[in-house]
Backbone bond lengths (Angstrom), bond angles and torsions (degrees), N, CA, C in turn:
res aa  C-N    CA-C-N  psi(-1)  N-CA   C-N-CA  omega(-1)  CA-C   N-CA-C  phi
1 X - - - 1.447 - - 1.527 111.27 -
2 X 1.516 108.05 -44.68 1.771 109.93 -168.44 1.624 84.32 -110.56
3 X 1.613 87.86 114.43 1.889 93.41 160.95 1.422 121.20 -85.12
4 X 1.602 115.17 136.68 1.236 139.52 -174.12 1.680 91.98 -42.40
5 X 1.496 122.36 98.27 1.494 120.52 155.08 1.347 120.44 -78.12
6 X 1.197 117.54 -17.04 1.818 119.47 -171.26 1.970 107.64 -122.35
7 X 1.436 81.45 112.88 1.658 90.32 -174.85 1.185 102.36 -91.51
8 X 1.741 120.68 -158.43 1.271 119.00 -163.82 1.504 114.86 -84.68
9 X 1.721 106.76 -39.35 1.690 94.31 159.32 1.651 119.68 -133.71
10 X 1.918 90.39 88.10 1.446 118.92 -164.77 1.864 92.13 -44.64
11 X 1.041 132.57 -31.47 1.201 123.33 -156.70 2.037 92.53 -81.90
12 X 1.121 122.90 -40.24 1.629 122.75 -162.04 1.943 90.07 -74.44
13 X 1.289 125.13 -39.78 1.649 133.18 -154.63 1.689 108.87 -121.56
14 X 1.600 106.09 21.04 1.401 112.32 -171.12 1.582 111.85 -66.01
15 X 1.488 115.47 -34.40 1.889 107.60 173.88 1.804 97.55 -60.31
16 X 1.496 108.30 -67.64 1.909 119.11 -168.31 1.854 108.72 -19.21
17 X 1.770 93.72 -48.00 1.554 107.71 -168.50 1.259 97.22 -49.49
18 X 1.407 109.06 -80.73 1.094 149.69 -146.96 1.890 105.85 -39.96
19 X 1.615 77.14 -41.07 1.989 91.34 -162.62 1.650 97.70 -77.26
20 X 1.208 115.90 -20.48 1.309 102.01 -172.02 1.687 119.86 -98.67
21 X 1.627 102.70 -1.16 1.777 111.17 -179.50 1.315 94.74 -115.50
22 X 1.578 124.33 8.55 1.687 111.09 -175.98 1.505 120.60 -55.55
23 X 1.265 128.59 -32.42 1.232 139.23 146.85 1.100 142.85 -51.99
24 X 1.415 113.03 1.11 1.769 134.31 -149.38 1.738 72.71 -126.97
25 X 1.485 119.01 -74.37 1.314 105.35 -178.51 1.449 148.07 -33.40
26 X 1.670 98.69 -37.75 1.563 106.35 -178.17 1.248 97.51 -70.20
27 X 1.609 117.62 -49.64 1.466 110.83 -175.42 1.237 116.36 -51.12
28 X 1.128 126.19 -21.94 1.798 123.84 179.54 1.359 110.00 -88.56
29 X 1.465 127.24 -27.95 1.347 118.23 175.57 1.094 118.21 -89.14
30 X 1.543 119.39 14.02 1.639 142.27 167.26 1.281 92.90 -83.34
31 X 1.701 107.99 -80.97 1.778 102.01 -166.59 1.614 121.79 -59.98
32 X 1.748 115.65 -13.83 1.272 101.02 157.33 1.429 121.67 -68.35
33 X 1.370 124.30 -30.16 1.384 118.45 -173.12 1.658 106.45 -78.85
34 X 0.877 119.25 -56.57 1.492 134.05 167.71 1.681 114.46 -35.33
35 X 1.106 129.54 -39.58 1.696 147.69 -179.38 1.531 102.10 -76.58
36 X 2.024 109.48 -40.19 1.332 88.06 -175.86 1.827 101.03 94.89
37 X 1.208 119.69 -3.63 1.495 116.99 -157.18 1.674 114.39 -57.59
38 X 1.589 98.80 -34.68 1.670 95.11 -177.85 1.834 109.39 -78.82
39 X 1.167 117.98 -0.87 1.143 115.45 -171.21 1.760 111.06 -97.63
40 X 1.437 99.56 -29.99 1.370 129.01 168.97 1.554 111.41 -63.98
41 X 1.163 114.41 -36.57 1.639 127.90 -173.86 1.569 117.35 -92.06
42 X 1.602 107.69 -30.30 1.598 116.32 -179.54 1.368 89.16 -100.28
43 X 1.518 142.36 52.34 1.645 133.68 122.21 1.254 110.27 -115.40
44 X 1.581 136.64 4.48 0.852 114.18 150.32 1.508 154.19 -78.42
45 X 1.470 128.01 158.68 1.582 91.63 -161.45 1.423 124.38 -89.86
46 X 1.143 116.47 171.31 1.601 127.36 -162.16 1.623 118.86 -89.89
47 X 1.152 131.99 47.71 1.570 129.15 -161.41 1.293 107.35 -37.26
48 X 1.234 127.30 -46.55 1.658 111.56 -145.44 1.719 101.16 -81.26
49 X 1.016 89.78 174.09 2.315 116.38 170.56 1.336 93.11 -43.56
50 X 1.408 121.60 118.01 1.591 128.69 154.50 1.344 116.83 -68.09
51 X 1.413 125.61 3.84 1.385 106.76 176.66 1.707 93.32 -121.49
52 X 1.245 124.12 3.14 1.484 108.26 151.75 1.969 132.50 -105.23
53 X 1.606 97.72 29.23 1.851 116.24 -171.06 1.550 90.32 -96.46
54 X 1.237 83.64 116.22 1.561 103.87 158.99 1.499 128.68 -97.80
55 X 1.427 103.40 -41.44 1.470 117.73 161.64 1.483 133.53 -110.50
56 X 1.345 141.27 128.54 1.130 130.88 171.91 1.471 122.06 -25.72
57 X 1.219 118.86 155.86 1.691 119.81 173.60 1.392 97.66 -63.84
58 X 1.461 107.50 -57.43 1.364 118.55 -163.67 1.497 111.71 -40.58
59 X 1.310 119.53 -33.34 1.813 117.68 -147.32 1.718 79.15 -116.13
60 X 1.135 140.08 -29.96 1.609 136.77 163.62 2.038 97.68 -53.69
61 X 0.716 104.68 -50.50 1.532 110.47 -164.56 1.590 101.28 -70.46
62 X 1.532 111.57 -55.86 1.716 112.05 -179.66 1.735 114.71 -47.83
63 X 1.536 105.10 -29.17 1.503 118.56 -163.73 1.566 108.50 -96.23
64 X 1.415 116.46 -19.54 1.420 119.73 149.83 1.337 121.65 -62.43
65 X 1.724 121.40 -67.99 1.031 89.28 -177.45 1.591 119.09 -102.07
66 X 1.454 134.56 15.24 1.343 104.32 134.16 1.907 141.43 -27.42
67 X 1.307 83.96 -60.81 2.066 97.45 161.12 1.298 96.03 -49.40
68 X 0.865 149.26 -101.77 1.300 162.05 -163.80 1.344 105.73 -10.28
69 X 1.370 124.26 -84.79 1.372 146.13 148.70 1.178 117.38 0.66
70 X 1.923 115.67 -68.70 1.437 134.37 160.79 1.247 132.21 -50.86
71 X 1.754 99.07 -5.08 1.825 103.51 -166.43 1.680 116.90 54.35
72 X 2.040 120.84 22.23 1.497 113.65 -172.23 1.650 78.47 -72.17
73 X 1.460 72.34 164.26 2.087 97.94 146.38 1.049 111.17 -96.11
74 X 1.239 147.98 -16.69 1.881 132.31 150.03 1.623 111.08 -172.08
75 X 1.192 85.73 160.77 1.538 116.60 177.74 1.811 106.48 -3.29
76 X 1.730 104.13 -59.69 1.203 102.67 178.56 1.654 126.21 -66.35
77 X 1.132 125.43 -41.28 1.202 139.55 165.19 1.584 107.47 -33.08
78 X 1.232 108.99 -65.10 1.819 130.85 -173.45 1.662 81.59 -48.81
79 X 1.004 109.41 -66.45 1.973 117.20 -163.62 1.428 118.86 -54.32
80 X 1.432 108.88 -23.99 1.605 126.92 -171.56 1.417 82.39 -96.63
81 X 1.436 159.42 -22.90 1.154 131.80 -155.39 1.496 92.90 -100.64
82 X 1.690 119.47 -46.57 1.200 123.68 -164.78 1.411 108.35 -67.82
83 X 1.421 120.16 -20.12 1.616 124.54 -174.13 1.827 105.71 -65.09
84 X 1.551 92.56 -38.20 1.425 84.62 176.77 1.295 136.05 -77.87
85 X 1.147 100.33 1.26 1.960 99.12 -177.25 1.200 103.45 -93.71
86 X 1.522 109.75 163.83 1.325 121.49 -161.93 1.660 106.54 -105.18
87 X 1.525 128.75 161.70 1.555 128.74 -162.74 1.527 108.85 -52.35
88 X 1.786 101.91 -21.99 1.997 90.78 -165.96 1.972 92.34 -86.33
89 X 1.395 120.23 -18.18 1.615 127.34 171.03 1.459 113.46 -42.88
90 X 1.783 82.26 -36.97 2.082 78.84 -160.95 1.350 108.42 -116.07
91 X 1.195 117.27 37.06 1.171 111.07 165.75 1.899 114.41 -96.52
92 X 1.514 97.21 144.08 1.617 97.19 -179.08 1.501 107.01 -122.21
């Protein structure tokens, strides 16, 4: 269903990826909106030191398993793939 957007060096083949899961994406930023996922993710609780959070749990958690989902190897990869698609790519 979700095509592999992040190859082995998403950063050297980041447009190639990109162009070929652009459709894979909207559909995922459908079933995230549709699931409710960030709303699902900001009740869970927050362990660490509040004066060293830089990012929400919620948007740490969405950006895991997006990767996940995508088969990236990390955060950056996921980010290098999505940079490359173009406005009609990212629409959900």
């Amino acid at each position: 269903m979700i095509a592999n957007i992040c190859e082995k060096n998403a950063v050297k083949n980041a447009p190639d990826a990109a162009a070929q899961g652009g459709m894979d994406i909207a559909v995922w930023i459908r079933f995230i909106r549709e699931m409710r996922l960030p709303k699902i993710f900001s009740g869970l609780p927050d362990k660490r030191q509040p004066g060293k959070i830089l990012y929400p749990l919620s948007s740490l958690l969405l950006w895991a398993f997006s990767a996940c989902a995508f088969r990236c190897g990390s955060k950056n990869a996921l980010q290098t793939s999505l940079e490359g698609l173009n406005s009609t790519q990212r629409l959900g």
